[in-house]
PQR file of N, CA, C, O and H, with PARSE charges and radii, in Angstrom:
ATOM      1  N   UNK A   1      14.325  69.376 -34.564 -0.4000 1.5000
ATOM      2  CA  UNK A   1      14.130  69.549 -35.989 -0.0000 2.0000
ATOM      3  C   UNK A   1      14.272  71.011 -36.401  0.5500 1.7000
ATOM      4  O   UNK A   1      15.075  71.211 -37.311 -0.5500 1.4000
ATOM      5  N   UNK A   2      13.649  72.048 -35.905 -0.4000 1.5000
ATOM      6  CA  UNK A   2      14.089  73.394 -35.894 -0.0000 2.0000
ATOM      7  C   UNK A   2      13.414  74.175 -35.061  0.5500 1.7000
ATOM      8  O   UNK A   2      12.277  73.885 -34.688 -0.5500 1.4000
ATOM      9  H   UNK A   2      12.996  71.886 -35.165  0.4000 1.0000
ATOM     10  N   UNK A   3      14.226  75.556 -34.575 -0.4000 1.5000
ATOM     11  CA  UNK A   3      13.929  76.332 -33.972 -0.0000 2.0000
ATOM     12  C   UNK A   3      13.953  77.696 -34.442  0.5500 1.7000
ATOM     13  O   UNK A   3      14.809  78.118 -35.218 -0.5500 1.4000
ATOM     14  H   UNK A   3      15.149  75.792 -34.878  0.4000 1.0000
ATOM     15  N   UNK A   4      12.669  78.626 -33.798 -0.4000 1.5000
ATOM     16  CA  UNK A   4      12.219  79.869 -34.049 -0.0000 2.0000
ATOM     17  C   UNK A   4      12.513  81.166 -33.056  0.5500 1.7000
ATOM     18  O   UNK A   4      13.065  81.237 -31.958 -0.5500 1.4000
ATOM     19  H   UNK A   4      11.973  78.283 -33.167  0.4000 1.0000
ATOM     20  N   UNK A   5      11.964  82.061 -33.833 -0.4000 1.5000
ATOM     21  CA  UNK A   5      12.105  83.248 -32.447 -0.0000 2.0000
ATOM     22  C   UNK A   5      12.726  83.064 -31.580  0.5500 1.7000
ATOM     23  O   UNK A   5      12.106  82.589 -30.629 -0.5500 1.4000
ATOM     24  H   UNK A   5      11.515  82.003 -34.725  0.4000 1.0000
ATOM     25  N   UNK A   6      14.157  83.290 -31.378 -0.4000 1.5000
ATOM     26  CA  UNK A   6      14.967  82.567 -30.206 -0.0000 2.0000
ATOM     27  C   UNK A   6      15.335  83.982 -30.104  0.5500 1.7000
ATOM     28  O   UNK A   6      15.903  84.722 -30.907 -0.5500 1.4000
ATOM     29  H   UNK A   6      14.660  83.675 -32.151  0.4000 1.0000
ATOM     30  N   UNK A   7      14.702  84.256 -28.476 -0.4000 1.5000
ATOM     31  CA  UNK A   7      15.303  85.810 -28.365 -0.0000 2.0000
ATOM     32  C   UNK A   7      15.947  85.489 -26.779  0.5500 1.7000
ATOM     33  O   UNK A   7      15.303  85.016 -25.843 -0.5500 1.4000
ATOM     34  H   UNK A   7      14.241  83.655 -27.824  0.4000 1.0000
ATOM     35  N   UNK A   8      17.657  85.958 -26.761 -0.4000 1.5000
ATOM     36  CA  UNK A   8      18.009  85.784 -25.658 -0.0000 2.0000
ATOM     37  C   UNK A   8      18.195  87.147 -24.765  0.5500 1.7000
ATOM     38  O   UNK A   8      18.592  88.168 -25.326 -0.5500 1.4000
ATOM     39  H   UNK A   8      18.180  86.343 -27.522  0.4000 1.0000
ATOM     40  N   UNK A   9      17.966  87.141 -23.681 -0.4000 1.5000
ATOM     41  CA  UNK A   9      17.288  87.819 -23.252 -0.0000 2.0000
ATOM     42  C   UNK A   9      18.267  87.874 -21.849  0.5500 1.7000
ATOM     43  O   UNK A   9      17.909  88.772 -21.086 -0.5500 1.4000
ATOM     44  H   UNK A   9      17.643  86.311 -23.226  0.4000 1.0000
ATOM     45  N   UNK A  10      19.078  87.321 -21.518 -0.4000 1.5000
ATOM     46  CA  UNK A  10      20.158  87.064 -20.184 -0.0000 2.0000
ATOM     47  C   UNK A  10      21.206  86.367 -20.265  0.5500 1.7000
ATOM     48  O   UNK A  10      21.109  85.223 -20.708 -0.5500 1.4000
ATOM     49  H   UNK A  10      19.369  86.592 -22.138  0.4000 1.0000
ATOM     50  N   UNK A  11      22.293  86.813 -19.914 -0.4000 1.5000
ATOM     51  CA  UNK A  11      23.357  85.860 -19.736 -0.0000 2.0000
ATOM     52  C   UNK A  11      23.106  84.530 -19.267  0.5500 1.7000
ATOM     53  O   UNK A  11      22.089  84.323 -18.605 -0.5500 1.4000
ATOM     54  H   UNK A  11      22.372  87.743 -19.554  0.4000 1.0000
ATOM     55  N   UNK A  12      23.976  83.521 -19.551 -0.4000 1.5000
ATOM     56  CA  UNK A  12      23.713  82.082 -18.330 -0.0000 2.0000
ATOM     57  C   UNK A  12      25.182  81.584 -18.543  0.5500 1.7000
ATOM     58  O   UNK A  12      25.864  81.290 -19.524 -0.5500 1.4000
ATOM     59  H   UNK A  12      24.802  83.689 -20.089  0.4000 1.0000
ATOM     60  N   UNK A  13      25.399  81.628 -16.958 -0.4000 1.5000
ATOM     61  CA  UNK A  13      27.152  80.926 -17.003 -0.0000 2.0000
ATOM     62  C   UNK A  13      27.337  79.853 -16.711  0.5500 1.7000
ATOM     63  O   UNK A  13      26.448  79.455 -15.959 -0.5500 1.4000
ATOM     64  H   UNK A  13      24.845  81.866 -16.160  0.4000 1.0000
ATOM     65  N   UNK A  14      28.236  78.964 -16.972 -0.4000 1.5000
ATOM     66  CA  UNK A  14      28.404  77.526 -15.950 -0.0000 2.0000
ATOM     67  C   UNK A  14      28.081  77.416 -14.638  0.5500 1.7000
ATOM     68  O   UNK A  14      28.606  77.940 -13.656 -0.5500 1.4000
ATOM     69  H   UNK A  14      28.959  79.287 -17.584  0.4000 1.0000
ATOM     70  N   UNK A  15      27.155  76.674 -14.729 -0.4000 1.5000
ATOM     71  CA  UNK A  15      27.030  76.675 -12.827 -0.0000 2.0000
ATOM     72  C   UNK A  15      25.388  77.564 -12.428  0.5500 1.7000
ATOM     73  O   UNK A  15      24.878  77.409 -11.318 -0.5500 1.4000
ATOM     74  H   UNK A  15      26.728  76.248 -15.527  0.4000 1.0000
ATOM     75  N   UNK A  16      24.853  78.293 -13.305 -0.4000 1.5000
ATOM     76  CA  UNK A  16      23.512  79.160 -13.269 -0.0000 2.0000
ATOM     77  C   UNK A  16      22.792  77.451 -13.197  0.5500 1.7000
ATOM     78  O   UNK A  16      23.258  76.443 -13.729 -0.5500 1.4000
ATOM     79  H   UNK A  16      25.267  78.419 -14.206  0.4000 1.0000
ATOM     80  N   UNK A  17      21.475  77.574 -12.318 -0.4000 1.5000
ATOM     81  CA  UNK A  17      20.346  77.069 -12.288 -0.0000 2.0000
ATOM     82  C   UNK A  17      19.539  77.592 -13.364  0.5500 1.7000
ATOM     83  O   UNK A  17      19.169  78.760 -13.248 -0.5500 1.4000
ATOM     84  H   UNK A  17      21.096  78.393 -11.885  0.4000 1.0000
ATOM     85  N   UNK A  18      19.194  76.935 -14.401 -0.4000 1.5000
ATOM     86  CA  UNK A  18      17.505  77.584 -15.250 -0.0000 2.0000
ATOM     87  C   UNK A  18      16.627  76.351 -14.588  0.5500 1.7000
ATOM     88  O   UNK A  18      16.763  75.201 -14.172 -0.5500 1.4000
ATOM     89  H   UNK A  18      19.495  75.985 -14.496  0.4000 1.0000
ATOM     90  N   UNK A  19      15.362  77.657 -14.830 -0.4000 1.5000
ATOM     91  CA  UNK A  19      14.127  76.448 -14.580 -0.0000 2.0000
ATOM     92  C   UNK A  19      13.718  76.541 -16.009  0.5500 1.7000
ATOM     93  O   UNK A  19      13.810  77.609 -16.613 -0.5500 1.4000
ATOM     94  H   UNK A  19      15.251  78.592 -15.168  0.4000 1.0000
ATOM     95  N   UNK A  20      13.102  75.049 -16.775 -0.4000 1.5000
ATOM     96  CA  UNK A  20      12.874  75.454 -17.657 -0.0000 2.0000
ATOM     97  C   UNK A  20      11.236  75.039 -18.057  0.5500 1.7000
ATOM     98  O   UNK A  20      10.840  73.914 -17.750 -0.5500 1.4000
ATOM     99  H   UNK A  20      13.027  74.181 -16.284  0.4000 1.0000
ATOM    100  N   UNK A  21      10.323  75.996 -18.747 -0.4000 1.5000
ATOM    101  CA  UNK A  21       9.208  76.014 -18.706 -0.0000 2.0000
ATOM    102  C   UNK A  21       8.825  75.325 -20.099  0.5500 1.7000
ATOM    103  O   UNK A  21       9.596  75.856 -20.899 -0.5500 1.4000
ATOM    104  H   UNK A  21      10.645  76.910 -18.996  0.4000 1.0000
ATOM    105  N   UNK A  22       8.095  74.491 -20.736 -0.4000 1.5000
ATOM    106  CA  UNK A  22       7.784  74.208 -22.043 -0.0000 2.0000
ATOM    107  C   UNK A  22       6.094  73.759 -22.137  0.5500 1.7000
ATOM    108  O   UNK A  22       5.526  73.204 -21.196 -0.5500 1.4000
ATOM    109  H   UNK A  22       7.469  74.059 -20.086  0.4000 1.0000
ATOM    110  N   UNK A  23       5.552  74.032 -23.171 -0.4000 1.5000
ATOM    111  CA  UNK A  23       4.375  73.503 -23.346 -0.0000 2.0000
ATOM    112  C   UNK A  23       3.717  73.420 -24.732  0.5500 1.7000
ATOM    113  O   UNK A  23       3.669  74.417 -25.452 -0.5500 1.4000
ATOM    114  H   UNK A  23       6.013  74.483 -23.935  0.4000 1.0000
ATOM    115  N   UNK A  24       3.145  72.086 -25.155 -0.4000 1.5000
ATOM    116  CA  UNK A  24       2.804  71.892 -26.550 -0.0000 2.0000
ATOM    117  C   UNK A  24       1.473  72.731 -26.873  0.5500 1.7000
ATOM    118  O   UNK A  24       0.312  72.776 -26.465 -0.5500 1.4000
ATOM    119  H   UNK A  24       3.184  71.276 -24.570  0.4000 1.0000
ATOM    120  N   UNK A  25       2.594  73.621 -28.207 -0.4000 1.5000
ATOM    121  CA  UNK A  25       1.513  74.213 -28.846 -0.0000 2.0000
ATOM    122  C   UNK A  25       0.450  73.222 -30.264  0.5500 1.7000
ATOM    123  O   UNK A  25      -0.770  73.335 -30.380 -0.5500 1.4000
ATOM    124  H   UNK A  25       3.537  73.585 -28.538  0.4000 1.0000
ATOM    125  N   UNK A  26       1.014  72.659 -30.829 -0.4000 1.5000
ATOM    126  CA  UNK A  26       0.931  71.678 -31.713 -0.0000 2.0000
ATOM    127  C   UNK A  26       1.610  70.004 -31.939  0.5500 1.7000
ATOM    128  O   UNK A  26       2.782  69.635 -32.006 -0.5500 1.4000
ATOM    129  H   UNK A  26       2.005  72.567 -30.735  0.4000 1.0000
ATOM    130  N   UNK A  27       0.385  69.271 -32.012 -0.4000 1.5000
ATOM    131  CA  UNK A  27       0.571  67.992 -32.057 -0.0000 2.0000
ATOM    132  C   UNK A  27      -0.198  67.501 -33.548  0.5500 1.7000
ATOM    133  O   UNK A  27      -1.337  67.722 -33.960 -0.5500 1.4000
ATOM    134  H   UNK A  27      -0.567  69.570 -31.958  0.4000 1.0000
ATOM    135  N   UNK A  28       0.783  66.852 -34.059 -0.4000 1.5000
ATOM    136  CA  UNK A  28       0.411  65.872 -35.334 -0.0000 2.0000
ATOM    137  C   UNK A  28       1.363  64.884 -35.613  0.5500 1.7000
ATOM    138  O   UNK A  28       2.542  65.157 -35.838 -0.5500 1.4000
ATOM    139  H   UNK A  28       1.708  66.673 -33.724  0.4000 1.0000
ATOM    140  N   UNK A  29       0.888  63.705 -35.607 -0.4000 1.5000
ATOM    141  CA  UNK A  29       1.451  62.200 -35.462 -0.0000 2.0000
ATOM    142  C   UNK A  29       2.718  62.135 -34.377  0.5500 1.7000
ATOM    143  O   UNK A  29       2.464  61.970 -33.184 -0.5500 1.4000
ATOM    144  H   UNK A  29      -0.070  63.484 -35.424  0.4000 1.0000
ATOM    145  N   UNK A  30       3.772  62.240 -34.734 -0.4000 1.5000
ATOM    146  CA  UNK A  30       4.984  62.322 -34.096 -0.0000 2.0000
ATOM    147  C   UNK A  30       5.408  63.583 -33.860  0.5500 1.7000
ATOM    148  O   UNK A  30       5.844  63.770 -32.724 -0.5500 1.4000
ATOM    149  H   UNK A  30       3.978  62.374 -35.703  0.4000 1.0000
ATOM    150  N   UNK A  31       5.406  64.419 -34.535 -0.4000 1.5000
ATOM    151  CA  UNK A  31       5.989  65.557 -34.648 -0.0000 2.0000
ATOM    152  C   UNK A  31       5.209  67.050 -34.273  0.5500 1.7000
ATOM    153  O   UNK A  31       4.355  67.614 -34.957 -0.5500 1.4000
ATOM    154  H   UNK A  31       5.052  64.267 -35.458  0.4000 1.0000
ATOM    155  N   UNK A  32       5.862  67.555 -32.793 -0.4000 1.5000
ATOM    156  CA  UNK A  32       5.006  68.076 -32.116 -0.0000 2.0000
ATOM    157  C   UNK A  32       5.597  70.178 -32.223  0.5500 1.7000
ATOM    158  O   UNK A  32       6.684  70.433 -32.742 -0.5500 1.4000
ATOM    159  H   UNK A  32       6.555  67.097 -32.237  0.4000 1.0000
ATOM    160  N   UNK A  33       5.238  70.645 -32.002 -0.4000 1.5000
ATOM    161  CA  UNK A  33       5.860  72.255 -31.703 -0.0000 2.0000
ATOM    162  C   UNK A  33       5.318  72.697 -30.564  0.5500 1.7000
ATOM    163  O   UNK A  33       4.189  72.437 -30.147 -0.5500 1.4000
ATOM    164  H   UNK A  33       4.355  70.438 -31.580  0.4000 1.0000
ATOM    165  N   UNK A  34       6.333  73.532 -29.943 -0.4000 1.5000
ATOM    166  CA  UNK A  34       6.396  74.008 -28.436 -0.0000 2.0000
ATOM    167  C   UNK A  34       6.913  75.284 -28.474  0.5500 1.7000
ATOM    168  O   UNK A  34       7.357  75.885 -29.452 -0.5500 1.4000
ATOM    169  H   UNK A  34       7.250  73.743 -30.281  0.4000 1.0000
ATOM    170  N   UNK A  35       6.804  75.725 -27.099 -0.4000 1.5000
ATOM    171  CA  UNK A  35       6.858  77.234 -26.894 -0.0000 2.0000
ATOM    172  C   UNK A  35       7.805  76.850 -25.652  0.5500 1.7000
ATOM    173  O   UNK A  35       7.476  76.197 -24.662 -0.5500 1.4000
ATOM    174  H   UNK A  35       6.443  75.237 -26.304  0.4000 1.0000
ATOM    175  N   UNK A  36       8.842  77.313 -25.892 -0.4000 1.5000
ATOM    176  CA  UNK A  36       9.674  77.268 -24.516 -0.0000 2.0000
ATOM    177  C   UNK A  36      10.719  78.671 -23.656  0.5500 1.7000
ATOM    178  O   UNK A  36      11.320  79.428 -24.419 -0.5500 1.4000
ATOM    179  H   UNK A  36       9.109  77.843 -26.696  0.4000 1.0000
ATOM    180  N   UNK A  37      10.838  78.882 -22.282 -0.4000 1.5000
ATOM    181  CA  UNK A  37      11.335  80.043 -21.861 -0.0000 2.0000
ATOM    182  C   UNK A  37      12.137  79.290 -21.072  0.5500 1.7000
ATOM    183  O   UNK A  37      11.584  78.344 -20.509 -0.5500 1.4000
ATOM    184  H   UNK A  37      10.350  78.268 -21.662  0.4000 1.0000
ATOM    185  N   UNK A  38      13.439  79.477 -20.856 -0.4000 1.5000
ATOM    186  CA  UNK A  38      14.255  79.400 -19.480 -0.0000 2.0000
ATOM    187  C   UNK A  38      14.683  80.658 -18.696  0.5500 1.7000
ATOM    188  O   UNK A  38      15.278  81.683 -19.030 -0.5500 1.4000
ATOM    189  H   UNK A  38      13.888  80.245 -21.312  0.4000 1.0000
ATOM    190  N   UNK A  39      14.025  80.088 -17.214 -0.4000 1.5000
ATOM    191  CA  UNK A  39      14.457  81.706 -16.554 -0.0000 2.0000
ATOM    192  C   UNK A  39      14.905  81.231 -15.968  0.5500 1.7000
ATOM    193  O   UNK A  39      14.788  80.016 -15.806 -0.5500 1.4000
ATOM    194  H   UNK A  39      13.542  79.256 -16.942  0.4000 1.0000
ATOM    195  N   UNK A  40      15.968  82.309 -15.101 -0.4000 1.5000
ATOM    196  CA  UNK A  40      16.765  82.429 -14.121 -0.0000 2.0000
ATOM    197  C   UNK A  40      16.254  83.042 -12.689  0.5500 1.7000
ATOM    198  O   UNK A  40      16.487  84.243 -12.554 -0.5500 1.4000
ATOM    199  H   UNK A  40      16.063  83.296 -15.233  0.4000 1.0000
ATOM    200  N   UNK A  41      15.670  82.466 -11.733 -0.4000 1.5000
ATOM    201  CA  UNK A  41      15.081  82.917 -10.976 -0.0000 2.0000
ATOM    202  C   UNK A  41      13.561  83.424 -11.324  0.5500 1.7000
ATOM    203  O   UNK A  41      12.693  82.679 -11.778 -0.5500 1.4000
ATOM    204  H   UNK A  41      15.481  81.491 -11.843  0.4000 1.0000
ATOM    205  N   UNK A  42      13.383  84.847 -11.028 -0.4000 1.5000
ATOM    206  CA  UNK A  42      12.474  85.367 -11.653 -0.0000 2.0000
ATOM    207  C   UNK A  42      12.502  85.894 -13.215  0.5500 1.7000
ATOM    208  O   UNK A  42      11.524  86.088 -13.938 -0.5500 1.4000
ATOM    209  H   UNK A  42      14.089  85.452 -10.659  0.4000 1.0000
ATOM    210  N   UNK A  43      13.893  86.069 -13.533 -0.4000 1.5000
ATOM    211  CA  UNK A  43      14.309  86.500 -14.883 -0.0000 2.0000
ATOM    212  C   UNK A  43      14.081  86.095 -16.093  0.5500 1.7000
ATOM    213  O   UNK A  43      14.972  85.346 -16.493 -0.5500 1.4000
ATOM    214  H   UNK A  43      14.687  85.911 -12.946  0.4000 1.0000
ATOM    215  N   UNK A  44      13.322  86.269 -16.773 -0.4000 1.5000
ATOM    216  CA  UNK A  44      13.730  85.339 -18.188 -0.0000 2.0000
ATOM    217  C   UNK A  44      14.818  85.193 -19.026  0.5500 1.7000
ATOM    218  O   UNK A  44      14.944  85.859 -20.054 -0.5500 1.4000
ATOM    219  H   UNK A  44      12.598  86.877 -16.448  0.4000 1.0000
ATOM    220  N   UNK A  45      15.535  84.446 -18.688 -0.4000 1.5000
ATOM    221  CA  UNK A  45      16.939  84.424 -20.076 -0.0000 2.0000
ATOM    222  C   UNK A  45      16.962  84.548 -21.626  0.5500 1.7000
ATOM    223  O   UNK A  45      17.517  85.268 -22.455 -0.5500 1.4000
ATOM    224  H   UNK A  45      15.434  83.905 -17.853  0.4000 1.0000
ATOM    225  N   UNK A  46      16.009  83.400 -21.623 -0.4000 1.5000
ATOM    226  CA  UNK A  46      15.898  83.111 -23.234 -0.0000 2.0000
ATOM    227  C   UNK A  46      14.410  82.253 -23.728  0.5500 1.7000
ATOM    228  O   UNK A  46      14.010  81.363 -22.977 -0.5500 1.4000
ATOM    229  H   UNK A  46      15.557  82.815 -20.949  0.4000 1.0000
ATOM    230  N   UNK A  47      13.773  82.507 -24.770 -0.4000 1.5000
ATOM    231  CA  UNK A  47      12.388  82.205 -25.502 -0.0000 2.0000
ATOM    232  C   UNK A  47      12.726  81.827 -26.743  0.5500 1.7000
ATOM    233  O   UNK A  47      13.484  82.512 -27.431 -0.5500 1.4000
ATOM    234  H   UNK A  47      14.098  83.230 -25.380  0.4000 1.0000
ATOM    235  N   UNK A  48      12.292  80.896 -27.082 -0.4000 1.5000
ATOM    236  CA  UNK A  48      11.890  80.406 -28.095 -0.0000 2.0000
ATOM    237  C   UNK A  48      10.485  79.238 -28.729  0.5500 1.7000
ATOM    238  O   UNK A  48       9.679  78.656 -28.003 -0.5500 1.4000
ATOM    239  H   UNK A  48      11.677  80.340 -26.523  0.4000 1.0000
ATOM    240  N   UNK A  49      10.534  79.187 -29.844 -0.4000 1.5000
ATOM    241  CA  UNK A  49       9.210  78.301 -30.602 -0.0000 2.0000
ATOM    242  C   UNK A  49      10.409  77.197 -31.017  0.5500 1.7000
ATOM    243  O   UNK A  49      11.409  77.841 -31.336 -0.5500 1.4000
ATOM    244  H   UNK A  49      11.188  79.660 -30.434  0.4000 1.0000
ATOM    245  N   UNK A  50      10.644  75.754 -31.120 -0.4000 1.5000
ATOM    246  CA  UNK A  50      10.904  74.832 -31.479 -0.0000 2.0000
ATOM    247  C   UNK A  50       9.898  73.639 -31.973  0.5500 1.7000
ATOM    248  O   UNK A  50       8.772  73.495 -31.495 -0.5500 1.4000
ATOM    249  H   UNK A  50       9.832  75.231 -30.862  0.4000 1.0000
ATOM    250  N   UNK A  51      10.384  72.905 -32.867 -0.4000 1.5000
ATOM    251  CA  UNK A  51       9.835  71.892 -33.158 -0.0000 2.0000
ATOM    252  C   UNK A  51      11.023  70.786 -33.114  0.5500 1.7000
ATOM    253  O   UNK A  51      12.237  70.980 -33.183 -0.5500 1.4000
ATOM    254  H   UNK A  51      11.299  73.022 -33.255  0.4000 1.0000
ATOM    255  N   UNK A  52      10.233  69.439 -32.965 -0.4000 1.5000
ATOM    256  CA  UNK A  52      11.142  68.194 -32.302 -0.0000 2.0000
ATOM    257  C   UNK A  52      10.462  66.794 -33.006  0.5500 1.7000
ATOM    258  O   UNK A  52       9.354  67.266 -33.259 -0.5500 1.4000
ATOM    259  H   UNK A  52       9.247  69.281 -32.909  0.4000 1.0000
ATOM    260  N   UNK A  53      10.418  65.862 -33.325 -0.4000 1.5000
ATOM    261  CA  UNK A  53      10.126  64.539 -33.814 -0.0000 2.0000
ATOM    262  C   UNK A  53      10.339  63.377 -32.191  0.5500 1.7000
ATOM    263  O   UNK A  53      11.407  62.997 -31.712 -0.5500 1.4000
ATOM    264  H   UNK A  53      11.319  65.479 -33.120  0.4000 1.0000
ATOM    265  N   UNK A  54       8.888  63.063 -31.676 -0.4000 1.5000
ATOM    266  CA  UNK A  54       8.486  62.071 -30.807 -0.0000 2.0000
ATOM    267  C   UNK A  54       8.798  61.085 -31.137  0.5500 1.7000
ATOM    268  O   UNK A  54       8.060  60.681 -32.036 -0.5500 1.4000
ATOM    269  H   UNK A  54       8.020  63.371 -32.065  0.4000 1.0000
ATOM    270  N   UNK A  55      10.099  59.936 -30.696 -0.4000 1.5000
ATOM    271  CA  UNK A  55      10.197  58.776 -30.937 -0.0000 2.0000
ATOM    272  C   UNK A  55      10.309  57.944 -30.140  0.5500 1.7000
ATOM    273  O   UNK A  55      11.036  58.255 -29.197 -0.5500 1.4000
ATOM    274  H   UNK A  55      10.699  60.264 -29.966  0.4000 1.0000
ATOM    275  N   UNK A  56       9.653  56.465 -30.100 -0.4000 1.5000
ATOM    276  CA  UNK A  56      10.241  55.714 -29.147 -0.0000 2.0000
ATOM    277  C   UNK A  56      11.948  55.247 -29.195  0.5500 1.7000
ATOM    278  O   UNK A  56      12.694  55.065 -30.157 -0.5500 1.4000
ATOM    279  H   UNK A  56       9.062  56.213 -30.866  0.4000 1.0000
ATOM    280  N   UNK A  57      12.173  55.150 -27.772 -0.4000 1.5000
ATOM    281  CA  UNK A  57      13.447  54.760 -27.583 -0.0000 2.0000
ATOM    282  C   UNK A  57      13.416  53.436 -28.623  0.5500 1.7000
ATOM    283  O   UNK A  57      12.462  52.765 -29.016 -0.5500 1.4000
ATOM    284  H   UNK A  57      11.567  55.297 -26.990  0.4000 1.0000
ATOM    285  N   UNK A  58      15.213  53.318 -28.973 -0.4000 1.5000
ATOM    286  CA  UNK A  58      15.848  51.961 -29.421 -0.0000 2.0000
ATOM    287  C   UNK A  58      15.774  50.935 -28.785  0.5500 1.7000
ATOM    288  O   UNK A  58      16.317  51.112 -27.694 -0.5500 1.4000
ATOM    289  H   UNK A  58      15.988  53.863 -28.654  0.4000 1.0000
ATOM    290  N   UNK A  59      15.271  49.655 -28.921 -0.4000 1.5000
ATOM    291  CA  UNK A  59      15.129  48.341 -28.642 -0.0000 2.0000
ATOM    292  C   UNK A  59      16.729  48.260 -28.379  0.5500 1.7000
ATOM    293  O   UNK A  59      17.639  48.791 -29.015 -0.5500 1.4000
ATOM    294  H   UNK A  59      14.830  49.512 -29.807  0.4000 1.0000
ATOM    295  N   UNK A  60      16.774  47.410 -27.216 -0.4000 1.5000
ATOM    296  CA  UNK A  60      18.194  46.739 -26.915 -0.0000 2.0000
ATOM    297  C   UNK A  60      18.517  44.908 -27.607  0.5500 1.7000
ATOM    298  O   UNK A  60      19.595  44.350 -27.400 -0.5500 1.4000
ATOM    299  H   UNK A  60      16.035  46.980 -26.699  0.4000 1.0000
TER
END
């Protein structure tokens, strides 16, 4: 739904491993906000604050 403070912070090429770290800062009904970093090894690449809408999957 949208994203904040997105500070990149490292290259990442095809083929780089990220680990990626996330954790909820805010929860209300469906719609939750998080704090997320992907690093590269020990490195941090890139940070940001996002928000996202929790849905169940589509019925088949």
């Amino acid at each position: 739904m949208g994203i904040d403070g997105v500070k990149f912070r490292k290259p990442v090429e095809p083929g780089c491993l990220l680990d990626l770290h996330v954790t909820i800062l805010q929860a209300k009904r469906n719609i939750c906000k998080f704090e997320g970093r992907a690093m590269l090894g020990d490195q941090l690449a890139t940070e940001c604050q996002f928000t996202a809408m929790i849905a169940d999957p589509p019925s088949d």
